[in-house]
N, C-alpha and C positions, 0 to 999 in steps of 0.2 A: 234560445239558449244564450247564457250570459257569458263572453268569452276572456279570455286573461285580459286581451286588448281593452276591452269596455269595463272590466275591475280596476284596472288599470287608472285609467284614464279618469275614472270616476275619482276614485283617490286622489289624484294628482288637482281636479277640480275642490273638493273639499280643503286638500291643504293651502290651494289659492286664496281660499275662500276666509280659513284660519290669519293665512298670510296679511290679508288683507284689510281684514279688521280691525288686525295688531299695528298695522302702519295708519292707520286711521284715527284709533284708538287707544296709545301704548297702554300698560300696567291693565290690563285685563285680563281677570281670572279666568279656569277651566269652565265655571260656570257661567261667568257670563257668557265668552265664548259662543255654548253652546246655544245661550238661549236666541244671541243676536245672529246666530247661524242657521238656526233651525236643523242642528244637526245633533242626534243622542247624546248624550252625558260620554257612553263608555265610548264611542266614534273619535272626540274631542279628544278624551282623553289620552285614545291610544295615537292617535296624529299626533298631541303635542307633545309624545314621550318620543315618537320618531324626529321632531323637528329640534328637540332638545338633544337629542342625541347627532343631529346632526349639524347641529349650534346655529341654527339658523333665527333660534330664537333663545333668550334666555328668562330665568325667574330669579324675581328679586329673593332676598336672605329675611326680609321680615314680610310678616304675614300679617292682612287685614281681616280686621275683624267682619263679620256679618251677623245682618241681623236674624233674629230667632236663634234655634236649635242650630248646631250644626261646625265644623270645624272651621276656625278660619282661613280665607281664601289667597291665594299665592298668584300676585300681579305679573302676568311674563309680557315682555317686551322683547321687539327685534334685537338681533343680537350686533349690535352694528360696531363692534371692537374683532372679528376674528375672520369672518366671512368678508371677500371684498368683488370687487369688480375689474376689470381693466375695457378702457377705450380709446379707441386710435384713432386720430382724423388723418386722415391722406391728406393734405391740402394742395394748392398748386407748386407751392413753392418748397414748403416741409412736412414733416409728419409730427402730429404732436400726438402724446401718451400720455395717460394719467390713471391711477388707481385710485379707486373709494370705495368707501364704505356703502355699505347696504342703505345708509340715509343721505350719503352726497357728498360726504367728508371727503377732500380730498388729500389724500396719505402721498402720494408722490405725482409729480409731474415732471416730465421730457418733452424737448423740442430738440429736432434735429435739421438740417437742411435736405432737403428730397434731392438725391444724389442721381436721378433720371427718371423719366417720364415712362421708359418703357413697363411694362405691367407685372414683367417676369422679374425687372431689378428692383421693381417696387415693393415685391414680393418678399425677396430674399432680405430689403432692411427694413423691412417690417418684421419677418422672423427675429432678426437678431435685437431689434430693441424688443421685444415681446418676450425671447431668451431669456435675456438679463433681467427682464424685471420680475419673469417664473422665478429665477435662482433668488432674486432679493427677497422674494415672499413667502420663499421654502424657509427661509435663514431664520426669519421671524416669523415662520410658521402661523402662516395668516393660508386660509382655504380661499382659492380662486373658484368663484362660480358662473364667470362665462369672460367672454370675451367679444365688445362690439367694435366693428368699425363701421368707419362712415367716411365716405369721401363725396367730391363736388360733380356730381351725377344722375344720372334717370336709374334708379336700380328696379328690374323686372321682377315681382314677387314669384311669378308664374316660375322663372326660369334659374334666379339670383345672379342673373348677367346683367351689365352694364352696359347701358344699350347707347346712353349718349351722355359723355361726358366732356364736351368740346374742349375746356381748358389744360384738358391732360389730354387729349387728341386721342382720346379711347372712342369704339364703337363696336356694340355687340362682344364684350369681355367677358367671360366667367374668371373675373375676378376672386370670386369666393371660394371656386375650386382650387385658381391656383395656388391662392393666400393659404387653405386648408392641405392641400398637399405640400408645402411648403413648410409651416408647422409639422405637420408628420411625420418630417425626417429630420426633426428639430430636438433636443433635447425638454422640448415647455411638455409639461404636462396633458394629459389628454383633458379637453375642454371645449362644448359647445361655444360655438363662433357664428355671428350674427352680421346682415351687413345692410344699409342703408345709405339713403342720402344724408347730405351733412346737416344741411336745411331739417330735415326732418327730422335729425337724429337731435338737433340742439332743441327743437321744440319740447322734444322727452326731459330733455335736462329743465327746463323747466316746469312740466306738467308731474314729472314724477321728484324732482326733488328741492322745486322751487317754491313753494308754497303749503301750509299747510291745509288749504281748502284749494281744491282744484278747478282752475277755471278751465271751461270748455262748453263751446269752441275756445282755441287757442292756438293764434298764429305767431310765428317767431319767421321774421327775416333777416335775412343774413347779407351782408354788404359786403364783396371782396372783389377776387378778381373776377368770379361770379356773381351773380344776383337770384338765389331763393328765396324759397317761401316752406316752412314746414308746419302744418295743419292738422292741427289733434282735435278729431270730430267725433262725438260719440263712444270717450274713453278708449280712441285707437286712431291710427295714423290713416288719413286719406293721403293715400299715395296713387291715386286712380288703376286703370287700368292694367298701364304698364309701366308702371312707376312715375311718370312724366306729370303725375299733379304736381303745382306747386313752382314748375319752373319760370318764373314769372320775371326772370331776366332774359328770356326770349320771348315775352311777349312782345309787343311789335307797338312803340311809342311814335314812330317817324315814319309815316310812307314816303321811301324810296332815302332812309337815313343813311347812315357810317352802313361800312359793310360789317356785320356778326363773325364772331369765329364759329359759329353755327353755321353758317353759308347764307344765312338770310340777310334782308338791311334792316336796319332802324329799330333795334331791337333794346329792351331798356340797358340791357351792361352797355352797349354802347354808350348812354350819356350816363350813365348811374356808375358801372364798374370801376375800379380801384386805373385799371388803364385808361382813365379821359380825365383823372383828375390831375390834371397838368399846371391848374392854374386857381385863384382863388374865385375866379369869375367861374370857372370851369364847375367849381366845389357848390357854388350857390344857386349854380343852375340844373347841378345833380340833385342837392336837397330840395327842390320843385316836385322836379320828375318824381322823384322820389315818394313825397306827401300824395302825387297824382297816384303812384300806385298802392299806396295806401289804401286812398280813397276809393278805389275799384275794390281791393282784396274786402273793404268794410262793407261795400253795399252787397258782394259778391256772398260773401261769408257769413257776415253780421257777427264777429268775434266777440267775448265776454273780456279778451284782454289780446294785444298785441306788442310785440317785442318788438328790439330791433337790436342787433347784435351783427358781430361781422368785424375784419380788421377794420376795412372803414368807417367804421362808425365808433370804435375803439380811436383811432387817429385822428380822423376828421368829426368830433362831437358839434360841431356848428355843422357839420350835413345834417344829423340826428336832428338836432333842436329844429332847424330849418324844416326838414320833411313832417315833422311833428307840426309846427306852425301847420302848415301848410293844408294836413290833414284839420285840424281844427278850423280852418278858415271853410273849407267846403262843407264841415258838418253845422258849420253856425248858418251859414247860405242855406239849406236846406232844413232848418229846425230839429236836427237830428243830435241824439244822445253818441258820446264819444264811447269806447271801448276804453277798459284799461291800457293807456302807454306805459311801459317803460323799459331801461333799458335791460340789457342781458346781465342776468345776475352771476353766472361765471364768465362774466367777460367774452377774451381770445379761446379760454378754453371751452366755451356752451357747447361744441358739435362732440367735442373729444368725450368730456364729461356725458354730452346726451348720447354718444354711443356706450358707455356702461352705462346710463339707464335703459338702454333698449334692451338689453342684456334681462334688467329685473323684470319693465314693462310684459316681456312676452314670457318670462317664466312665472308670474303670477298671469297669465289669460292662458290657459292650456286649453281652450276651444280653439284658440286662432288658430286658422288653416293653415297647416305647413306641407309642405311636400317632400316626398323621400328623397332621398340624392346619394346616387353611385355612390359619391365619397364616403360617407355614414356607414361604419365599421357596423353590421347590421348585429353583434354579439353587446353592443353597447345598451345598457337598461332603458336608457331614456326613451333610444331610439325603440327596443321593442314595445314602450308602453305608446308612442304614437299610434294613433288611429284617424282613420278619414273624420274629418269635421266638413263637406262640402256643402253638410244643411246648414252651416252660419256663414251664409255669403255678408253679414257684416261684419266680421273679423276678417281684418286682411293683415295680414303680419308680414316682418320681416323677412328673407331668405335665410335658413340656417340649417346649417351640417355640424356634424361634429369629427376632430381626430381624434386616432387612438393610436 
């Protein structure tokens, strides 16, 4: 027997599915639509009269013509003026915020300085820049449809705790709970909240809104006071087991190197990290290292394109260029084809920007497996059309609850 959960859920697959098409392919009509869906005339119809209604998509005022018999057809495209996103990066040093559009426009950005490390005050000024930018987009009346962050960490899919984030000297966090209880008693509107690594969350900002053909694999690195890697493999983030894919600034360059703020030695932020670059010798002995871990992540991976993004590589562009050599130098040594370089195409902002696209990412994949959470006001619609996905162990999604 078919239950509300699995009508449910089916629906919410088919308007992915509409969703998806139309980011793919704007100005496509009901009919086409349907034929490139494989889904009824009246199905199509009645979705795109709810997603019209719910301005997630809009139709244009002139109509094209078709051929043969028959009325001409009405082009609808995402609606990328009304619906928006918001994403926050925790960083080590500040928070940065930004609002965009459903296609990657960015309508506002904030940067503040991080006013303490501890988890509970990191909380509290993240609510309050999150506040203010609810009240600016009530004012102009712009629909928020989720909310990501992302900070410099291992996030546990399983659990959405922060299991190791050495440079904010967190360990085993439920961060997301307290970020979500913290909103809660916040005046921001009720809103699905999402959370990730930064690394991973900047790879999103480019796979979903950096290009108009998606390459994948697709790795993006990030150079700061930490050292990630964020890995878009099979239209979905490999974050392995327990969030810890990727962390490839504690991979281990130097036996028996600097000591790690991880407690290990010889670790790459030791000579890569934004703390070693002291000197200009310092900086061109980073962009080595740097090309050397390149060159692991390509044989490792074999990526269709690689980033590299990060304050430092924002500040220091002769690291970039230097690691870039560097990589090219071992792929000509070995007759091997390079991957797309280049750099981050929003800059400082790629993790902030790539936490609202993780936001769209996992609300068009409504098979990725999510898990209930205490927090989740269980009267909330979203939350009761959830249902168990544990038969697609290749969708691993983000952690995410919602307040109310």
């Amino acid at each position: 027997m078919t239950t509300t959960g699995d009508q449910q859920l089916v629906k919410r697959i088919n308007r992915s599915v509409l969703l998806r098409l139309l980011w793919a392919q704007p100005s496509l009509s009901r009919a086409r639509l349907a034929e490139k869906s494989g889904l009824t005339k009246s199905t199509v119809s009645a979705l795109v009269r709810e997603l019209l209604d719910e301005r997630w998509i809009d139709e244009d005022n002139a109509n094209v013509a078709t051929a043969g018999v028959g009325r001409p057809s009405t082009p609808l495209h995402i609606n990328g003026d009304l619906r928006v996103l918001i994403g926050l990066e925790v960083a080590v040093e500040c928070l940065r915020m930004v609002c965009v559009s459903l296609t990657g426009q960015i309508i506002s950005q904030t940067e503040q300085a991080l006013q303490s490390h501890q988890p509970h005050l990191v909380c509290a000024q993240a609510t309050g820049l999150v506040q203010g930018l609810c009240q600016a987009l009530a004012s102009r009346r712009l629909l928020l449809s989720g909310l990501g962050v992302c900070l410099p960490g291992a996030v546990d899919d399983e659990s959405g705790v922060v299991r190791f984030a050495p440079n904010l000297t967190w360990r085993n966090v439920d961060f997301l709970a307290m970020l979500t209880q913290s909103l809660s008693t916040s005046d921001a509107p009720p809103v699905s909240i999402y959370l990730q690594n930064d690394a991973d969350a900047a790879a999103l900002s480019e796979y979903e809104f950096g290009a108009d053909d998606k390459s994948d694999p697709l790795i993006f690195i990030s150079c700061d006071v930490g050292v990630g890697a964020g890995v878009v493999l099979n239209d979905g983030l490999f974050t392995g087991a327990l969030g810890v894919a990727g962390e490839i600034g504690h991979t281990i360059l130097q036996i028996d190197g600097p000591l790690c703020s991880c407690g290990r030695s010889g670790c790459a932020e030791t000579v890569i990290g934004s703390r070693a670059l002291t000197s200009p010798e310092a900086i061109g002995r980073a962009g080595e290292f740097l090309g050397v871990l390149m060159q692991n992540l390509d044989a490792t991976v074999n990526p269709r394109t690689l980033v590299l993004g990060g304050k430092t590589c924002v500040t220091h562009p002769e690291l970039r260029d230097s690691a870039m050599q560097t990589l090219r130098r071992y792929a000509q040594a070995a007759g091997m084809p390079l991957p797309v370089l280049r750099a981050a195409r929003y800059g400082l902002l790629a993790p902030a920007v790539g936490a609202a696209a993780l936001v769209l990412h996992e609300l068009l994949r409504p098979t990725r497996k999510r898990l209930p959470s205490a927090l989740a006001n269980p009267d909330c619609t979203a939350q009761r059309a959830q249902v168990s996905t544990q038969d697609h162990p290749a969708y691993s999604g983000a952690r995410h609850v919602s307040w109310h």
